[in-house]
Residue frames relative to the residue before (quaternion, step in Angstrom):
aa qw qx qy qz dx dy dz
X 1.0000 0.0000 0.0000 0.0000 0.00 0.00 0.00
X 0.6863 0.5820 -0.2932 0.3230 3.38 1.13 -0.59
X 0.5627 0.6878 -0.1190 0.4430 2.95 1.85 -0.85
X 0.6989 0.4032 -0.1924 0.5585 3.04 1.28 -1.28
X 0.4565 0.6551 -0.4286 0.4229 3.70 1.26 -0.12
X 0.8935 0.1489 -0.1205 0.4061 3.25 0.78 -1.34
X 0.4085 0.5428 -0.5509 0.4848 3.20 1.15 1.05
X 0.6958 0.4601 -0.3852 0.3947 3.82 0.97 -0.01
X 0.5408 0.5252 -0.3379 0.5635 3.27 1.54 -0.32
X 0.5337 0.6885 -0.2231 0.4375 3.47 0.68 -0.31
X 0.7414 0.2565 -0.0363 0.6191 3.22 0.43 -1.67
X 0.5811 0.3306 -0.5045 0.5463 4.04 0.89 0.19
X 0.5977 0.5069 -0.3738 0.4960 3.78 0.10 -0.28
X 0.5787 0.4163 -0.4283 0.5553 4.14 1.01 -0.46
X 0.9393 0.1267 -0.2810 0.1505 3.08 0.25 -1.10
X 0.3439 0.6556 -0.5756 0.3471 3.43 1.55 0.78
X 0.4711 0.6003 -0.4953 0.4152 3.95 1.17 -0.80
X 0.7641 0.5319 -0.1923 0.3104 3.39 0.46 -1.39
X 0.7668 0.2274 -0.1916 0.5689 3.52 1.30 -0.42
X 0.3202 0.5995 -0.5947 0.4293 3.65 0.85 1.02
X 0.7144 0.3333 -0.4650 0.4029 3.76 -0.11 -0.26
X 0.6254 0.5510 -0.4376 0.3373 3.50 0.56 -0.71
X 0.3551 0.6411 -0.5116 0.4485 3.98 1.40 -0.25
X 0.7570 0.2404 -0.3555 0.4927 3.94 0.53 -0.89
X 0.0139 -0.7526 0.6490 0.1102 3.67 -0.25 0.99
X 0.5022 0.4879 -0.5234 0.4856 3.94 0.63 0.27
X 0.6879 0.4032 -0.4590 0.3919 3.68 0.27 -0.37
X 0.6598 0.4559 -0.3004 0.5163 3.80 0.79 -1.09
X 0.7503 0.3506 -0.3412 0.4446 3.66 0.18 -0.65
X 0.3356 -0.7630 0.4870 0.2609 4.10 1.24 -0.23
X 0.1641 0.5814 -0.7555 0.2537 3.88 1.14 0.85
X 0.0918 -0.6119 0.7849 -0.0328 2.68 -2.60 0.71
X 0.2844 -0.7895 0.4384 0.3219 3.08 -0.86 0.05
X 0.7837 -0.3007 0.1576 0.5201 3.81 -1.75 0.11
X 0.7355 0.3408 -0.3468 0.4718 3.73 0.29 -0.97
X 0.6400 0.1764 -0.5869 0.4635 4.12 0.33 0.58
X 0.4759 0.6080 -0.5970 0.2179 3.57 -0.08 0.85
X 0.0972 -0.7168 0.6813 0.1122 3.61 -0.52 1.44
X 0.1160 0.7621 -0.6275 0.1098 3.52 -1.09 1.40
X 0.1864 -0.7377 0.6340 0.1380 3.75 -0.47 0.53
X 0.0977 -0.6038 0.7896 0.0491 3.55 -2.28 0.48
X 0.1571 0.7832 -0.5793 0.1622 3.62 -0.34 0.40
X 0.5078 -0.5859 0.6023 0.1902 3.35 -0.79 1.53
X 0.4270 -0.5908 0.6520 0.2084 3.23 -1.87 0.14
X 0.2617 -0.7720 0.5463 0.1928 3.39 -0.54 0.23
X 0.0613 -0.8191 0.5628 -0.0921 3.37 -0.78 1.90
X 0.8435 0.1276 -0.0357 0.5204 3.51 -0.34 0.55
X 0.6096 -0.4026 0.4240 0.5352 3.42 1.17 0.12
X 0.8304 0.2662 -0.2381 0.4276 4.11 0.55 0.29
X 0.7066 -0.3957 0.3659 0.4585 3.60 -0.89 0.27
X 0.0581 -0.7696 0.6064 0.1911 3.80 -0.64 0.67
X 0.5536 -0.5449 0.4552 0.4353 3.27 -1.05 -0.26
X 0.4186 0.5882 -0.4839 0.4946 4.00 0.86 0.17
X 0.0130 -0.6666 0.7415 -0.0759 3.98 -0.74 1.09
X 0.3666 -0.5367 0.7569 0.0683 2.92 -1.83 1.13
X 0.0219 -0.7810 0.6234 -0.0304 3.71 -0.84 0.81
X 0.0628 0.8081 -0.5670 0.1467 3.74 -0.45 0.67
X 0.0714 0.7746 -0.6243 0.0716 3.62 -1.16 1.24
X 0.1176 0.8631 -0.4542 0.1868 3.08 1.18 1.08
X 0.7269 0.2005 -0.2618 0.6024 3.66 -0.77 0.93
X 0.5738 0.6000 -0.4022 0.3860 3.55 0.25 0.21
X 0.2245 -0.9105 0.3324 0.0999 3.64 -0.25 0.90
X 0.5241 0.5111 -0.4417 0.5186 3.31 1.09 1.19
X 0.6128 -0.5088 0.5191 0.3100 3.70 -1.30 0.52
X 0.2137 -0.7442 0.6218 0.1178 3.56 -0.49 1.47
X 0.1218 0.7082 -0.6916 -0.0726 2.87 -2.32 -0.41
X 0.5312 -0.7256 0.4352 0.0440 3.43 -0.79 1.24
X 0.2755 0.6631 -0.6944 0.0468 3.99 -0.67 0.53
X 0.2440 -0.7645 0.5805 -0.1381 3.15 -0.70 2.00
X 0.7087 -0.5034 0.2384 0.4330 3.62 1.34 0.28
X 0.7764 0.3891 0.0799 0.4892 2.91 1.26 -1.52
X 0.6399 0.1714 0.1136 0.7405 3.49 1.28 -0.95
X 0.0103 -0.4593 0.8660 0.1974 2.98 -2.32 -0.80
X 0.3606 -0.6157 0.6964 -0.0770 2.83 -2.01 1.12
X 0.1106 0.6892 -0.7155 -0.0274 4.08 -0.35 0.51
X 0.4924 0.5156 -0.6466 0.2713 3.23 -0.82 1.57
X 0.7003 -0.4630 0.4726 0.2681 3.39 -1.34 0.49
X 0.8260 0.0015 0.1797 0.5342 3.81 0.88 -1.21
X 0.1383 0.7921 -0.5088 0.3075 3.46 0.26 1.33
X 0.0555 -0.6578 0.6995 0.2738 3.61 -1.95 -0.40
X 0.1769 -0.7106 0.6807 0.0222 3.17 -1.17 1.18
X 0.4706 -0.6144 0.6255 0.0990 3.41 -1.53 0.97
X 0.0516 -0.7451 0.6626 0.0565 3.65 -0.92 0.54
X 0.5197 -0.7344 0.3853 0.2052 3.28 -1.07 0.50
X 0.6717 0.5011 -0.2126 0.5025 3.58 1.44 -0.46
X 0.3135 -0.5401 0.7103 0.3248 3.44 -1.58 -0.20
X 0.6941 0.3715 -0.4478 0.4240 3.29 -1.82 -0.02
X 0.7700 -0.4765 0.1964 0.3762 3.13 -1.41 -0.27
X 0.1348 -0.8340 0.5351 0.0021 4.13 -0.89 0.51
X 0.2892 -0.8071 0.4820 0.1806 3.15 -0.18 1.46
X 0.1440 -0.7563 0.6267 0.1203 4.01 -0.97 0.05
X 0.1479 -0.9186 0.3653 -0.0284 3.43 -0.72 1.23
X 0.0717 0.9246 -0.3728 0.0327 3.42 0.44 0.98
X 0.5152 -0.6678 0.5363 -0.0313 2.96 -1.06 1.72
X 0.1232 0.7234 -0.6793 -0.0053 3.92 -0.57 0.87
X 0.1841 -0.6621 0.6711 0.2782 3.64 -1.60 0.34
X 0.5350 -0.6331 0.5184 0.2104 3.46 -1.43 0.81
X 0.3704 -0.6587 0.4478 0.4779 3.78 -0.26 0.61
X 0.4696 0.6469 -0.3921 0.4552 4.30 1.04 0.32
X 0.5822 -0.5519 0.4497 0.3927 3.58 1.19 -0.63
X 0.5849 0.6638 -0.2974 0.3589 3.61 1.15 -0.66
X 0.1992 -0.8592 0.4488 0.1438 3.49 -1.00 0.35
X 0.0111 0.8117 -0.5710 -0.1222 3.64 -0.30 0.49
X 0.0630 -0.7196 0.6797 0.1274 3.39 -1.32 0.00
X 0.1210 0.7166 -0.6869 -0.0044 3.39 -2.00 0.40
X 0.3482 -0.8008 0.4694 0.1310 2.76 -1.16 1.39
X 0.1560 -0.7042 0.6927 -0.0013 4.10 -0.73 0.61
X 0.0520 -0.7761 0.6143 -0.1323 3.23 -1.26 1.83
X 0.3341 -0.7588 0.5421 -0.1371 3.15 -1.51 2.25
X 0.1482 -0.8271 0.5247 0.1368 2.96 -0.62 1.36
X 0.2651 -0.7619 0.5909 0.0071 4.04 -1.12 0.74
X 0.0241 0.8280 -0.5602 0.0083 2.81 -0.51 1.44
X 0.7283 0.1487 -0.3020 0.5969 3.55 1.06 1.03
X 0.1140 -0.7738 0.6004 0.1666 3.37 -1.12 -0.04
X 0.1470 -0.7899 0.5951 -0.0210 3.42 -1.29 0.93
X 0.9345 -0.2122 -0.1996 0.2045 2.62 -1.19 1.38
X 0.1385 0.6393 -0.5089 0.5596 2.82 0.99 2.64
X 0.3225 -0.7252 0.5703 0.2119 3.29 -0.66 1.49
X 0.6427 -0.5101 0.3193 0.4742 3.67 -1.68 1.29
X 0.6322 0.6750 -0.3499 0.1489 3.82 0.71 -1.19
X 0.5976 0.5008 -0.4609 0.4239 3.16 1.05 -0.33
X 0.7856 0.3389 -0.2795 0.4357 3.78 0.61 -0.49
X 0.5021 0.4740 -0.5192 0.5036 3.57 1.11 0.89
X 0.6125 0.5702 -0.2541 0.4848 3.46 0.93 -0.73
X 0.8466 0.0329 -0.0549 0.5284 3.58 0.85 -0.99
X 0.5764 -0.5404 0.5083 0.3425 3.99 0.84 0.95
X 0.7680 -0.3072 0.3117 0.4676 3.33 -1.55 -1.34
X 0.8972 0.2398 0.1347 0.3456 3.06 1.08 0.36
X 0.4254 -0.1910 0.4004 0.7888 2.93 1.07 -2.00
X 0.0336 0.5754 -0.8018 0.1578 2.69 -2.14 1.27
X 0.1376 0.7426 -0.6551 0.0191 3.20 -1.27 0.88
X 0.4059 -0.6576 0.6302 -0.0748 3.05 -2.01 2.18
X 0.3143 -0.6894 0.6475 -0.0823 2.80 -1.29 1.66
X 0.6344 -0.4503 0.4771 0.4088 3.87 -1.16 0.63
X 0.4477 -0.6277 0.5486 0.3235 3.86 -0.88 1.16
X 0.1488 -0.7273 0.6568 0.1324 3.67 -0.83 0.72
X 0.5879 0.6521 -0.3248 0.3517 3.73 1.08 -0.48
X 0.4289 0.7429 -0.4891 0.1578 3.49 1.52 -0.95
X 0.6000 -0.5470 0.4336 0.3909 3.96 -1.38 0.61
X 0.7530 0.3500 -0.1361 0.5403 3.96 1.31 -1.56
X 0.5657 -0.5269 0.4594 0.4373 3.74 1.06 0.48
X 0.7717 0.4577 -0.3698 0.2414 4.05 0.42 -0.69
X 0.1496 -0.7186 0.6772 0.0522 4.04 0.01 0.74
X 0.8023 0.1389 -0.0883 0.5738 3.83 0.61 -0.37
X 0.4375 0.6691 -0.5278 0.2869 3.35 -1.08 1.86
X 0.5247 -0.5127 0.5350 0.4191 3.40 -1.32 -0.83
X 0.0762 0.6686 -0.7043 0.2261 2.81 -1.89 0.84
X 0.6933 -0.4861 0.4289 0.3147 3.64 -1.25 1.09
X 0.5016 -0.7283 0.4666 -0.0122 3.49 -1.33 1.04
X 0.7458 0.4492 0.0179 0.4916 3.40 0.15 0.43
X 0.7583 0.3677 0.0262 0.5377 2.66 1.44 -1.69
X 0.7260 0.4343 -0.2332 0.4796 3.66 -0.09 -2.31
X 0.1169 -0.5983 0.7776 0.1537 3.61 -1.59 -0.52
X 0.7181 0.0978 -0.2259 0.6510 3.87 1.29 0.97
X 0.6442 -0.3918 0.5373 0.3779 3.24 -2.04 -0.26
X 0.1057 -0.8443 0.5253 0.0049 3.05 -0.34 1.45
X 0.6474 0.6430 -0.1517 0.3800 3.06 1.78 -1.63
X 0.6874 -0.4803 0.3161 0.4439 2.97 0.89 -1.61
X 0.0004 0.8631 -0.4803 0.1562 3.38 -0.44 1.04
X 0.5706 -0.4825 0.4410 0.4971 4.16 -0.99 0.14
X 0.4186 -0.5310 0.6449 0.3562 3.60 -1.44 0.02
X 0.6427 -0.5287 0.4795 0.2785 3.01 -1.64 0.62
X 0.5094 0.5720 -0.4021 0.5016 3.20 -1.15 1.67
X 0.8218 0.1917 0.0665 0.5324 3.07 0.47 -2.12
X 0.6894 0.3581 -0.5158 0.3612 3.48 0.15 1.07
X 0.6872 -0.5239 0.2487 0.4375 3.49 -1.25 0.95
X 0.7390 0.1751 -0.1340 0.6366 4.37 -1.25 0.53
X 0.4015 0.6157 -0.6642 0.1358 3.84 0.32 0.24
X 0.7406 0.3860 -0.3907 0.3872 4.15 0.96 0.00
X 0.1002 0.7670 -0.6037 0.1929 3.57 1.58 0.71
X 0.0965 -0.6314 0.7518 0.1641 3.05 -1.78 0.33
X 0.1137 -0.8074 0.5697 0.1029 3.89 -0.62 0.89
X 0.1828 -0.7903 0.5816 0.0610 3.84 -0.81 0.86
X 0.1776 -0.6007 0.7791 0.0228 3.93 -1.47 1.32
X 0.3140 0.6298 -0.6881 0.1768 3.21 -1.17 1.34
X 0.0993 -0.6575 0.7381 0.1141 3.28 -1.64 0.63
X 0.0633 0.5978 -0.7329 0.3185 1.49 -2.17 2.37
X 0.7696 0.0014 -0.0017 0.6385 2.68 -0.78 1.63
X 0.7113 -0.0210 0.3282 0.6212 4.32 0.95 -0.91
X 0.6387 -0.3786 0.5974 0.3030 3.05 -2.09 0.75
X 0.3117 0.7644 -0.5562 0.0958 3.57 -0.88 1.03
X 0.2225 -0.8150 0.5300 -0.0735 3.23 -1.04 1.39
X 0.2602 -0.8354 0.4695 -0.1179 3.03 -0.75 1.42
X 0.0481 -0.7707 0.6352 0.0183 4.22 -0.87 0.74
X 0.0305 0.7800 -0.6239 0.0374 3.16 -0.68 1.12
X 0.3619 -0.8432 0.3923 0.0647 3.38 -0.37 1.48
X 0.6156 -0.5277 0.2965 0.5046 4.06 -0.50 0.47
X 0.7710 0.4037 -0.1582 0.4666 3.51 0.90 -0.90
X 0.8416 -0.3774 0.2591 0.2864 3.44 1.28 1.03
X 0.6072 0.6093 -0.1906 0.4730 3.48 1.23 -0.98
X 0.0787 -0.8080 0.5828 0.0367 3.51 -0.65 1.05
X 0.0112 -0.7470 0.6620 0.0611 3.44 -1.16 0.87
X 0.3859 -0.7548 0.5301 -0.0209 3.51 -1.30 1.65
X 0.4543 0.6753 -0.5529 0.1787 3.08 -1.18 0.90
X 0.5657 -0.5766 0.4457 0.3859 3.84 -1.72 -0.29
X 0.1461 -0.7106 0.6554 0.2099 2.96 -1.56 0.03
X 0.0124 0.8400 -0.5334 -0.0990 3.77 -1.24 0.31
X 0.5686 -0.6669 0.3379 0.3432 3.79 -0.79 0.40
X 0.0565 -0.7213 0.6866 0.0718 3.62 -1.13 -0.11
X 0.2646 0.7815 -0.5587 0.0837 3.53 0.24 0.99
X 0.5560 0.6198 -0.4629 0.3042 3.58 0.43 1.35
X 0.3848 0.7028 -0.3000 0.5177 2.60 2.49 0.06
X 0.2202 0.8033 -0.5528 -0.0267 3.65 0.90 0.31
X 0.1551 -0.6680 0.6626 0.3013 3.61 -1.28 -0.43
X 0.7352 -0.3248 0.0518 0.5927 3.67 -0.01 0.97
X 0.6776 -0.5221 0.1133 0.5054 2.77 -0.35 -1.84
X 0.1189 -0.8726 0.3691 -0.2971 2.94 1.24 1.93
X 0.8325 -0.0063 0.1229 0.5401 2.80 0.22 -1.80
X 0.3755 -0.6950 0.5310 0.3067 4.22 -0.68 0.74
X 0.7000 -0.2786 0.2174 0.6206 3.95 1.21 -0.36
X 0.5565 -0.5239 0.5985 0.2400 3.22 -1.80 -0.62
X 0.2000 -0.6910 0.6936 -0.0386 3.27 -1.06 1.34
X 0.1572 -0.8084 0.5534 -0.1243 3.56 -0.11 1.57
X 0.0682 -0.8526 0.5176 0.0233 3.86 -0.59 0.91
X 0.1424 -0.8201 0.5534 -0.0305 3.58 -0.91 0.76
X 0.8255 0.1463 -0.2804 0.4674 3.75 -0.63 1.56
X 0.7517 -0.0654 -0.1311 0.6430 3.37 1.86 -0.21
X 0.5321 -0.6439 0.5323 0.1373 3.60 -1.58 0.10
X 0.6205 -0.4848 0.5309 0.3132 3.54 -1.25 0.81
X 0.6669 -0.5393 0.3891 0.3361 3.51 -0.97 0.70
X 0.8142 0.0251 -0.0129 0.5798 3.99 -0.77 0.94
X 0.3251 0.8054 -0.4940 0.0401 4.13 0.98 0.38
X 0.4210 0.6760 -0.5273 0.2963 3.60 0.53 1.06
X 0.5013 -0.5226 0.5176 0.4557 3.85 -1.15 0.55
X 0.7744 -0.4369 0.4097 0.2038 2.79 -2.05 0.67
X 0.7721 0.1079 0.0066 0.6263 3.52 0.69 -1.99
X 0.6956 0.4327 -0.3020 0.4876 3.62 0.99 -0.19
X 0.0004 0.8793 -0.4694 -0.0807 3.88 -0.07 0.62
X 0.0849 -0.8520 0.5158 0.0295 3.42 1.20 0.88
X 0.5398 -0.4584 0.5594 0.4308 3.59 0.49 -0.34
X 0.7292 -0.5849 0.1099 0.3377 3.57 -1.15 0.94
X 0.3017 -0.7474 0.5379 0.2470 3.59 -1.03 0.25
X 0.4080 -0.7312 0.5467 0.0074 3.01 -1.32 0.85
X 0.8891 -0.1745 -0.0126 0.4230 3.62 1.16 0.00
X 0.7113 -0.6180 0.3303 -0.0546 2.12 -1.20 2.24
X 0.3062 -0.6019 0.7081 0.2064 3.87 -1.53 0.53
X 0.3842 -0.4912 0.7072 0.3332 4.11 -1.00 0.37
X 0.0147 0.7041 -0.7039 -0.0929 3.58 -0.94 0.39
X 0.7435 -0.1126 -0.0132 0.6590 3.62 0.74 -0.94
X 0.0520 0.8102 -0.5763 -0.0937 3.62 -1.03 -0.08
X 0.0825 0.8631 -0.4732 0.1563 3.61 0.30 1.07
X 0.6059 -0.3469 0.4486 0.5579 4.24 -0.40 0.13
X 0.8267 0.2258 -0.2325 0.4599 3.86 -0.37 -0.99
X 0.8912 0.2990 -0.0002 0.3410 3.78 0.83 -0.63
X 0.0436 0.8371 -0.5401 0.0748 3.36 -0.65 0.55
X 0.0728 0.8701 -0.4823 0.0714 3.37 -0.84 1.31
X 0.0495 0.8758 -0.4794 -0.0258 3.57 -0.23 1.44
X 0.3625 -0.7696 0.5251 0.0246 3.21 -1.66 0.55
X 0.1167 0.7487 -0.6446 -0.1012 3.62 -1.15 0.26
X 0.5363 -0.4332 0.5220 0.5022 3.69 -1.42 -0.43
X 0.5880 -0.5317 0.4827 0.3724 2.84 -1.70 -0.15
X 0.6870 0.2481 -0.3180 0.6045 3.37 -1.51 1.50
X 0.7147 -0.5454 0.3561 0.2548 3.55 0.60 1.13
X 0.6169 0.4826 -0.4945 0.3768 4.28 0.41 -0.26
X 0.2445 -0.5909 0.7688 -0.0038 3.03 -2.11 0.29
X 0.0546 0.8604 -0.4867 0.1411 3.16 0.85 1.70
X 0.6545 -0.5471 0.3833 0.3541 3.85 -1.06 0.27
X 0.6944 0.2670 -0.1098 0.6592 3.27 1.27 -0.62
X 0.2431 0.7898 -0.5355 -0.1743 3.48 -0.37 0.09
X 0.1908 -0.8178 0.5426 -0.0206 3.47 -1.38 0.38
X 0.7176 0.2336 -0.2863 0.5904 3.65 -1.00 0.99
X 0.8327 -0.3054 0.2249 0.4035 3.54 -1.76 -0.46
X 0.4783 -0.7428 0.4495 -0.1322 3.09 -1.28 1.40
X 0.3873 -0.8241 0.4069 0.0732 3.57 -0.30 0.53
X 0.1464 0.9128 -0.3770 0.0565 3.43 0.44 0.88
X 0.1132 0.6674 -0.7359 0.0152 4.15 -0.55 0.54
X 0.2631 -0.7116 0.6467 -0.0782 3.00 -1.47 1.40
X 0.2873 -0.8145 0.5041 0.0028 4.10 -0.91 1.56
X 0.0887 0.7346 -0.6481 -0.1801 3.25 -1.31 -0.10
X 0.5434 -0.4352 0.4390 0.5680 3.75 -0.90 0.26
X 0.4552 -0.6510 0.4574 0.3996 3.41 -1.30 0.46
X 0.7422 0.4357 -0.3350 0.3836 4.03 -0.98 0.72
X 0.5752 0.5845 -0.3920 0.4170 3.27 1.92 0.26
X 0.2725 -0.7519 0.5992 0.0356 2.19 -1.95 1.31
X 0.5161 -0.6547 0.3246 0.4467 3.72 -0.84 0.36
C-alpha cells in the first residue's frame, strides 16, 4: 500500500511537470505580434515606373495570412495582386496566430501608372471612395426624369424638380474595400449595403460607355419615372466625368442592346459641388 501511495504521488507530480509549459500557450502556438511581422508589397516595375501589379509575400511568418488590396483579398503567403488606382494604396494584411489571435499591418504603395484597369473605376471611386449626391446644379431643375433613348444624355422630356422626388437628399458612396463596395445613406440616417460591378461591352454606340450593375443595394430613388417596376439594378453609363455622372435605363428597369422610346434618367454630382 505504501508503494502504491508513492507511485500515485509520483505520477501526479509527472503530470503537473507535464502540463506547466502548456501555461505559455504563446510560446507553443508561436503568436507574435504586428511589429514581428516581416511582410513586404513591392510594385513591379513597368516601363521604368511603379505599376499597379504588387508582389506581396509573408513568408516565414507564423500565422495564416490574408490580403485586402482594396479591390480583392488574397489568403496566401506569396502572391501578385493588382490594385485599381494610381497614387498612393494602402494594403492590409491580416495574420491569425495558431492561439486564435489576430494581428494586422498595414504597408503603403505608391503607383505611378496603372495597367490594364478601365478609367471607370477611378471616376466612379476618386482615390478611393467618392460619394454622389442628386445634381442640384441641373439648368431645368430635373436631375431625375425622362428623355429620348439612344439619343438625350438628360431629362429632356420631363421630370419632378429637385426636392420633390422620393431619396432626392441620398448620398451614394464607390469605394474599394476589401471589394467594389457601394453604399446609400439615406436623410434619416439609414444605411443600405452592397456591390457594384462594370459591364463595359454593353456599349450603346456612343450613348452609352457600358453598364454599372448593383447588387444588395440601389442608387438613390432607383425606380422609373412612369414605370415603377420596383427598384432597378442596372444602369447605362451615359456620361461619367470627375464632376459628373449620368445614368439611365428604359422603362420597367432593362438595359436592352438596342434601346428605344423613353428613357430613364438620374443625374450626380460629387457631393460638395459647386458650379
Amino acid at each position: 500500500m505504501k508503494n502504491l501511495f508513492i507511485s500515485i504521488i509520483a505520477l501526479g507530480c509527472a503530470s503537473l511537470v507535464a502540463c506547466d509549459p502548456i501555461e505559455n500557450r504563446d510560446e507553443l502556438s508561436g503568436a507574435i505580434t504586428a511589429d514581428q511581422l516581416n511582410i513586404t508589397a513591392v510594385p513591379e516595375i513597368r516601363d521604368g515606373v511603379n505599376s499597379n501589379y504588387i508582389h506581396v509575400s509573408s513568408d516565414g511568418n507564423p500565422v495564416l495570412p490574408s490580403w485586402d488590396y482594396g479591390s480583392g483579398t488574397l489568403q496566401a503567403t506569396d502572391g501578385v495582386v493588382q490594385v485599381l488606382l494610381a497614387g498612393d494604396n494602402d494594403i492590409v494584411f491580416t495574420g491569425w496566430n495558431g492561439n486564435g489571435t489576430q494581428i494586422t499591418k498595414k504597408l503603403t504603395v505608391h503607383v505611378d501608372r496603372t495597367y490594364d484597369v478601365p478609367e471607370e473605376w477611378g471616376l466612379f471611386c476618386g482615390d478611393g471612395s467618392k460619394t454622389w449626391v442628386f445634381d442640384a446644379t441641373t439648368d431645368n431643375n430635373h436631375p431625375y426624369g425622362i428623355g429620348g433613348s439612344g439619343g438625350d444624355r438628360f431629362p429632356t422630356w420631363w421630370g419632378p424638380e429637385y426636392g420633390s422626388f422620393d431619396e432626392w437628399d441620398a448620398k451614394m458612396t464607390f469605394a474599394l474595400d476589401g471589394g467594389a463596395i457601394f453604399t446609400k445613406t439615406l436623410s434619416n440616417g439609414t444605411v443600405q449595403k452592397g456591390t457594384f460591378s462594370f459591364d463595359l461591352s454593353k456599349k450603346v454606340g456612343t450613348w452609352s460607355r457600358g453598364i454599372v450593375s448593383f447588387k444588395g443595394a440601389s442608387i438613390p430613388n432607383p425606380v422609373s419615372v412612369n414605370n415603377k417596376a420596383g427598384n432597378a439594378y442596372d444602369f447605362y453609363i451615359i456620361t461619367l466625368a470627375p464632376d459628373q455622372l449620368v445614368l439611365s435605363n428604359m422603362s420597367g428597369n432593362g438595359v436592352p442592346d438596342n434601346p428605344s422610346g423613353e428613357a430613364n434618367f438620374w443625374m450626380f454630382r460629387p457631393e460638395g459641388y459647386t458650379k
